[in-house]
ZATIMI-224202 format. One record per residue: residue in one letter; x, y, z of N, C-alpha, C, O in turn. Coordinates in steps of 0.02 Angstrom, whole numbers, plus 50000, padded with zeros to 5 digits. Example, Ala and Ser with C-alpha at 12.3 -4.5 7.8 and 13.67 -1.06 7.14 Angstrom:
2
A506604971650390506154977550390506604983550390507124983450423 S506424988850354506844994750357506455000250394506705005750402 
END
This chain:
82
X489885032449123490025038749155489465040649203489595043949254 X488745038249185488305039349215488225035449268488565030349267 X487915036349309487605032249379486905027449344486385030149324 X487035021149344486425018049330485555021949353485105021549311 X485475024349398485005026349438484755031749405484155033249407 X485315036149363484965041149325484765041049260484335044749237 X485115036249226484875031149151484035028749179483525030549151 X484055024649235483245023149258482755026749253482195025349232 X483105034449283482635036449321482295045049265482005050149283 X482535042149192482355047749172482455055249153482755058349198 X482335058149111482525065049084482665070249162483165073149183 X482195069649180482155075149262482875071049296483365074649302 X482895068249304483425064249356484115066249317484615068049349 X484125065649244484815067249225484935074149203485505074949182 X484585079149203484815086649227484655088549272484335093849271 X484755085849319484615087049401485675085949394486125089949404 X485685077049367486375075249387487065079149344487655077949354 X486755084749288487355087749252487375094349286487695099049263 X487095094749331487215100649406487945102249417488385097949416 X488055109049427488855108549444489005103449514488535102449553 X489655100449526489795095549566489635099449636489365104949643 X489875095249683489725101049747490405097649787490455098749848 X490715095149766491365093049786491925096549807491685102049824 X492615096749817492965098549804493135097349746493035091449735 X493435101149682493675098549632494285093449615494695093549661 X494435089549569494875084549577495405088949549495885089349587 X495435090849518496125094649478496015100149463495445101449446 X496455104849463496515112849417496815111849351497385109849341 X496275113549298496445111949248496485118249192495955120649172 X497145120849168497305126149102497045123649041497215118249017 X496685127249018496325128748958496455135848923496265141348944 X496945134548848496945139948837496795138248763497005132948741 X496475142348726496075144448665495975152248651495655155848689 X496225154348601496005161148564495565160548537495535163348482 X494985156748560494175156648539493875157048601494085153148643 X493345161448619492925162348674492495155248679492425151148723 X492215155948608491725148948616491925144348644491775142348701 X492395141548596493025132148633493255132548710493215127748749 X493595141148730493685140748807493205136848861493205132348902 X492645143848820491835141448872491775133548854491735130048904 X491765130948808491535123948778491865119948838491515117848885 X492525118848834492805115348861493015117248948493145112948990 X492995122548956492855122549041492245120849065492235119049124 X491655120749030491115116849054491145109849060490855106649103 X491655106548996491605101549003492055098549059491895093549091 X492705102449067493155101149122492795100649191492935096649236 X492175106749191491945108849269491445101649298491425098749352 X491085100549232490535095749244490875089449238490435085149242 X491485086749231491755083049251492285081349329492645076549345 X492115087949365492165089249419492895092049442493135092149498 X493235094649365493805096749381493715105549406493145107349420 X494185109749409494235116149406494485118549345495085117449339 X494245121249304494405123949245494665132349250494275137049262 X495415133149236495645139249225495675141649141495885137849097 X495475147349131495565148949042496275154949053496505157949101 X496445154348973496805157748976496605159648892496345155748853 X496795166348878496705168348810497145168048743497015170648688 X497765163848762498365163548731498865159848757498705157648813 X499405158148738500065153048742500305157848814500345155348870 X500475166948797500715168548838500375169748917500685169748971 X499555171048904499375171748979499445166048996499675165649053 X499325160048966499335150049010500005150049025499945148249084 X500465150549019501095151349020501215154549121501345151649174 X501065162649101500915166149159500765163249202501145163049250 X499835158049203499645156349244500035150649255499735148149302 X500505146949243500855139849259501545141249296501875137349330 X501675148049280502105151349315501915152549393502245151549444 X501245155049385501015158549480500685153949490500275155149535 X500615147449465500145141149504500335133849485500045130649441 X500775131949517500965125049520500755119949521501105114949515 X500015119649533499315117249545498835115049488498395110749485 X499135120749431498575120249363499175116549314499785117049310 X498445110949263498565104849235498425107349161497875106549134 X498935110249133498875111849052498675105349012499025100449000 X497875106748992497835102948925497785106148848497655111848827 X497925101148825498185104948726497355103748702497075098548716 X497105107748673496535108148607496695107548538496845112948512 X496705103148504496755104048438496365109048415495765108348402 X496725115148407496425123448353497325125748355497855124248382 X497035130448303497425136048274497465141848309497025145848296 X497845143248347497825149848391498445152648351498925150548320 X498075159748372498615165748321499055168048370499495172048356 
END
């Protein structure tokens, strides 16, 4: 996943490289969790993988947002949402 160059090059070199991307993002990606923590958890991990991470707080706002954006890529979390 890494760039050889930053395995080389050391602790400084590889949180320099978990920097947000400066790209365009590759995908818009739905994230929905009735846990604040897991949202945040996993849109970081979505962002720093250079996607766009949308949250949603429930079945019904992700829903909403897939409705007004044709664009965003619902993924499932294994949890228990109420």
């Amino acid at each position: 996943m890494w760039p050889a160059a930053v395995y080389d090059a050391g602790p400084r070199s590889l949180l320099s490289a978990i920097r947000e991307p400066e790209t365009e993002p590759m995908a818009r990606v739905l994230i929905a969790d009735d846990e604040d923590s897991m949202r945040k958890l996993v849109a970081r991990a979505i962002t720093l993988d250079g996607h766009e991470a949308i949250a949603a707080q429930d079945g019904a706002e992700a829903l909403e947002i897939l409705v007004r954006d044709e664009n965003a890529r619902p993924i499932w979390t294994p949890s228990s949402m109420t």
